[in-house]
C-alpha positions in Angstrom: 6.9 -9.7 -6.7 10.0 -7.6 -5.8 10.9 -6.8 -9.2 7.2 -5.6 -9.9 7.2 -3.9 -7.2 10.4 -2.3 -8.6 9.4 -1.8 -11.9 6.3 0.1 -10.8 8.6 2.4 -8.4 10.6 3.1 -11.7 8.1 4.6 -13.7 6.4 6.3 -10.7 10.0 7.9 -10.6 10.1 8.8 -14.0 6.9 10.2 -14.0 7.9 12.3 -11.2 11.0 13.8 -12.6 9.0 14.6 -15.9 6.6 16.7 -13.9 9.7 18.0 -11.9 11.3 19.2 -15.3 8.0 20.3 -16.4 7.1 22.6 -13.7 10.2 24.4 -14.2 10.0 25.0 -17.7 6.6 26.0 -17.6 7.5 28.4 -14.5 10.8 29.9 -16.3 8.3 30.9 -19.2 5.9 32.3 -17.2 8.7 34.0 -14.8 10.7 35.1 -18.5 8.0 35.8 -20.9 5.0 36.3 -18.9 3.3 37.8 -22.1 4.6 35.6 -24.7 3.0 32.9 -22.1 -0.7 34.9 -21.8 -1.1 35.8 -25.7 -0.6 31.7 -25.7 -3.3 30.8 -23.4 -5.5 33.6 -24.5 -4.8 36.3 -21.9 -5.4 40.1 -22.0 -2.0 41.4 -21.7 -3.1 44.0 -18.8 -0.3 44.2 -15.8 -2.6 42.6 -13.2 -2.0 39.4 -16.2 1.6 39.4 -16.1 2.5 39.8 -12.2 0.2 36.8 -11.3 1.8 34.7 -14.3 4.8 35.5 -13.0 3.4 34.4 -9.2 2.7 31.7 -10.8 5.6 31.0 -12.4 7.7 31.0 -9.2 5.2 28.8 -7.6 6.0 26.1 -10.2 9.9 26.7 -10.4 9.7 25.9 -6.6 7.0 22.9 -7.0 9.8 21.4 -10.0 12.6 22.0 -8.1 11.2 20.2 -5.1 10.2 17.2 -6.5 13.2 16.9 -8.7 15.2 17.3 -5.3 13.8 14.3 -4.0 13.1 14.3 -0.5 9.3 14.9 0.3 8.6 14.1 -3.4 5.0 13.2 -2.6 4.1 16.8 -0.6 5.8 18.4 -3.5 3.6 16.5 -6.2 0.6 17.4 -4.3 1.4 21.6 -4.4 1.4 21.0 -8.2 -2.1 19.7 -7.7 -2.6 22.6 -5.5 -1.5 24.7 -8.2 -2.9 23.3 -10.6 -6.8 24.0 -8.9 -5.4 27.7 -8.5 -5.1 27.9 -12.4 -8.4 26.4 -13.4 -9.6 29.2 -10.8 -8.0 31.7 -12.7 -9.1 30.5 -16.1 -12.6 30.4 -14.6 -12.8 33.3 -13.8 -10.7 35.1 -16.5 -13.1 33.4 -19.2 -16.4 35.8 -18.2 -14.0 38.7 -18.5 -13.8 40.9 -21.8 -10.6 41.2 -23.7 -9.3 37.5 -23.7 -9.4 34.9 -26.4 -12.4 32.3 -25.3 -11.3 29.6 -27.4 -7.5 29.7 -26.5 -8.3 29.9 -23.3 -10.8 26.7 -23.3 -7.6 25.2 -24.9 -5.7 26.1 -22.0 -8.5 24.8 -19.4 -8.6 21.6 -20.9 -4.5 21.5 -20.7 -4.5 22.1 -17.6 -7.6 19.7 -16.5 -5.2 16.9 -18.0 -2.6 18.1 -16.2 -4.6 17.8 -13.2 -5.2 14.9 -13.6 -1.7 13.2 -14.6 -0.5 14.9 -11.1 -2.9 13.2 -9.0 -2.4 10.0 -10.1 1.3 10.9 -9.5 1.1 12.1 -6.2 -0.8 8.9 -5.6 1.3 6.7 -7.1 4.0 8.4 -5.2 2.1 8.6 -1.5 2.3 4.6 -1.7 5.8 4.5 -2.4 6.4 6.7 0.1 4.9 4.4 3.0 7.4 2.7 4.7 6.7 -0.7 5.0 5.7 -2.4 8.6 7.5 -5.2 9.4 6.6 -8.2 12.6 8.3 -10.9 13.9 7.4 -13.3 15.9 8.0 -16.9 17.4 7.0 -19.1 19.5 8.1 -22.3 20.8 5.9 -25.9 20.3 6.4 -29.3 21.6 6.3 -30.9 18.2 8.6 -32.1 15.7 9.5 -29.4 12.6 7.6 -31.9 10.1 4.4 -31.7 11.9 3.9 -28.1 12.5 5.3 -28.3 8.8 2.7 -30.3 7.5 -0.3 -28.7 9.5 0.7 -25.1 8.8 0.7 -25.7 4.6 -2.7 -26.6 4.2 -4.2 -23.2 4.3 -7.6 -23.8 4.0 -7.4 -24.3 7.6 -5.7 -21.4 8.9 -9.1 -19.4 9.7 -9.7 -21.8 11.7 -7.1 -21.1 13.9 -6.4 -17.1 12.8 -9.5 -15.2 13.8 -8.2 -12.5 11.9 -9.0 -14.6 8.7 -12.0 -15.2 7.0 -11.3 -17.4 4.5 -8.8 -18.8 2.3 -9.5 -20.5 -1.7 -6.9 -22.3 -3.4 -7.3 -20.7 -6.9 -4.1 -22.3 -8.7 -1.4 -24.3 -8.1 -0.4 -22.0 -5.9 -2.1 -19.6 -5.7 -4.9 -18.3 -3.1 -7.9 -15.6 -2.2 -7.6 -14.3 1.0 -10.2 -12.6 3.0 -9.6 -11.2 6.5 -11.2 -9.0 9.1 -10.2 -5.2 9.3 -10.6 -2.3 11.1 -14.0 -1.5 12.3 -16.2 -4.4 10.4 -14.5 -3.9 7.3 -13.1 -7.2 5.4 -9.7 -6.4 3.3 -9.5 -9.1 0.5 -6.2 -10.3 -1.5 -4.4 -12.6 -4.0 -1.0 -14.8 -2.6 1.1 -17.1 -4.4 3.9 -19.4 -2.5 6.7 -18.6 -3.7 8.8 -21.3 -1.2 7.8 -24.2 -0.1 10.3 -26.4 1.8 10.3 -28.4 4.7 11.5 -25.8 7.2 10.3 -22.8 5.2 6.9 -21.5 3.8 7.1 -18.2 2.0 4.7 -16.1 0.0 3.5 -12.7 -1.3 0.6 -11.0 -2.6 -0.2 -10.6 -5.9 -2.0 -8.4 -7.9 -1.6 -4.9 -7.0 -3.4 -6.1 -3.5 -4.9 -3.4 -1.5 -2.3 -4.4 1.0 0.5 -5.5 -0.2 2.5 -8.1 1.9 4.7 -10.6 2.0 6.2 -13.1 4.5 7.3 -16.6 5.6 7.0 -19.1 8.2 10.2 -21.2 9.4 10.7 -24.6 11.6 13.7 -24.6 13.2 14.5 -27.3 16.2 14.6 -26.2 19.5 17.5 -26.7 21.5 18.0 -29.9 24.0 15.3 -31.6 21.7 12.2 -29.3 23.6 9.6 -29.3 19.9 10.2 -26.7 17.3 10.7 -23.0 16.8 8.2 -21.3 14.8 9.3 -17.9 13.2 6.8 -15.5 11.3 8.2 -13.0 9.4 5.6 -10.4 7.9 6.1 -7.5 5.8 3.1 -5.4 4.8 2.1 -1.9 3.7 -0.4 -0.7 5.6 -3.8 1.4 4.0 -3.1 5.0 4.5 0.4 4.7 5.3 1.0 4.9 9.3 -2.1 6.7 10.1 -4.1 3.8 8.6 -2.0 1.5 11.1 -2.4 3.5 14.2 -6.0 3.0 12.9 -6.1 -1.0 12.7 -4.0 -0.7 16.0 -7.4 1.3 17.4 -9.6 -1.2 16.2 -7.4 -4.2 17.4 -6.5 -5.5 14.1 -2.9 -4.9 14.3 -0.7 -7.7 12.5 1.5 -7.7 15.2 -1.1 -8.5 17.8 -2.7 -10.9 15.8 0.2 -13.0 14.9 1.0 -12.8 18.6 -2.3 -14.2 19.3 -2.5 -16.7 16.6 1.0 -18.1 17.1 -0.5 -19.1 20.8 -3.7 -20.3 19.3 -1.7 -23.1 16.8 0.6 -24.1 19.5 -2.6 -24.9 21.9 -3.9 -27.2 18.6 -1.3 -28.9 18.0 0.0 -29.6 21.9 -3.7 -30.4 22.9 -5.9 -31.0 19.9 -8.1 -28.5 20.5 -8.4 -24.4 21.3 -9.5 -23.3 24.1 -12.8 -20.5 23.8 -11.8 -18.0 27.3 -14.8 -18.3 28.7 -13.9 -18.7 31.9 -12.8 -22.0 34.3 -15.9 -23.9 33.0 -14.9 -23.7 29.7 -15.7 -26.2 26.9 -12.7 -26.7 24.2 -13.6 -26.1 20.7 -13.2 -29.6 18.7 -9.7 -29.5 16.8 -9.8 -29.0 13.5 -7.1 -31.3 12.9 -9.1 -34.3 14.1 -8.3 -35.6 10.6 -4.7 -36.2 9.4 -2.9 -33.3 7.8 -4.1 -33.1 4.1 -1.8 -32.1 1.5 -1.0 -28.3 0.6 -3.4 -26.8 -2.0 -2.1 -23.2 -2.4 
């Protein structure tokens, strides 16, 4: 997954430097030659024509010179589409006025609606690489051996069962799986993982897919000291929807990974001490039958 991941952040990149290099050569003509530029597109060659080219054409030397500078490359990106509504403006309006060419200047409209286009999917593609990711780690310690916890945490169609975050989990391959889970405000966000490691004290995966939350992670088993069960280590890495406003919203809603993990960690080590989960309803409390009653089955992922 990392070197997809990579490869799409390389020609995100290149894409970004070509608009860079285009903005400037497009705002050094317009700065240069602003009529050469409007007799092109269909302009009247009046003055009013030439100084706003020439506005123009600073606007774009600064919009290249931005993104090809690299920091902020997303906010830069996102004045060319700025700039780019600007210009369709001026067409608009320039094409109900006498004196121009109509045909060169529909030419030029539709130029620049492509252009329009090609930068937003580039600011886009640039917002999400942007996002840093969110990392948790947790762990937890559980009177049982490494092989157990082991064996119980690989067979995934369980783990809704104990994660209330989840919804659901379908084996779909050899090993691969649909994920379902809960987020913010009633919504459900829906994914495809692969394992990438299965061992005896280590479970990894990662999403797959171009999921609409990327993540990865992995689970370890590592003895506790003086022979007192097993610590369990979850290591997730995700990138949260909307960057880190859409996390400070899932932290709003109470569907934070970090919580939940923290949550869910407590709610497998109260299976597998006890057999069964307790529901928090107060002291009276029934326990909800363990889901484990059976003996582990093996992995389907």
């Amino acid at each position: 997954m990392a070197t997809t991941w990579n490869a799409h952040g390389d020609a995100s990149a290149r894409m970004a430097r070509a608009l860079g290099w285009f903005s400037i050569g497009l705002g050094v003509a317009e700065v240069v030659a602003p009529r050469g530029v409007a007799r092109l597109i269909g302009l009247a060659d009046t003055g009013d024509r030439r100084r706003w080219l020439r506005a123009f054409g600073v606007r774009e030397i600064a919009s290249g010179a931005g993104i090809l500078g690299g920091r902020r490359q997303a906010g830069w990106l996102w004045s060319r589409v700025l700039g780019d509504a600007m210009d369709l403006g001026a067409l608009g309006r320039t094409m109900r006025e006498r004196g121009g060419d109509r045909a060169r200047l529909a030419s030029a409209t539709a130029a620049v609606a492509g252009v329009t286009a090609l930068d937003v999917f580039a600011s886009g593609r640039a917002t999400r690489r942007a996002r840093r990711p969110i990392r948790v780690q947790k762990s937890i310690t559980i009177d049982r051996p490494a092989a157990d916890l082991y064996e119980r945490w690989r067979d995934l169609t369980k783990l809704p069962g104990i994660m209330r975050h989840l919804e659901s989990v379908e084996p779909t391959g050899e090993r691969r799986s649909h994920w379902r889970a809960k987020g913010p405000a009633g919504t459900s966000i829906e994914w495809d993982a692969e394992t990438i490691e299965d061992q005896p004290r280590r479970i990894a995966w990662r999403s797959v897919d171009d999921a609409t939350v990327p993540n990865r992670g992995a689970v370890e088993f590592e003895d506790a000291p003086d022979g007192r069960g097993t610590i369990l280590r979850v290591d997730l890495q995700y990138d949260p929807p909307g960057g880190a406003v859409g996390a400070a919203v899932a932290k709003l809603f109470g569907e934070e990974p970090s919580q939940q993990i923290a949550d869910d960690l407590r709610r497998f080590k109260q299976l597998v001490e006890t057999g069964e989960i307790a529901t928090g309803e107060g002291p009276s409390a029934r326990k909800r039958p363990s889901l484990y009653d059976q003996p582990p089955q093996p992995a389907r992922v």
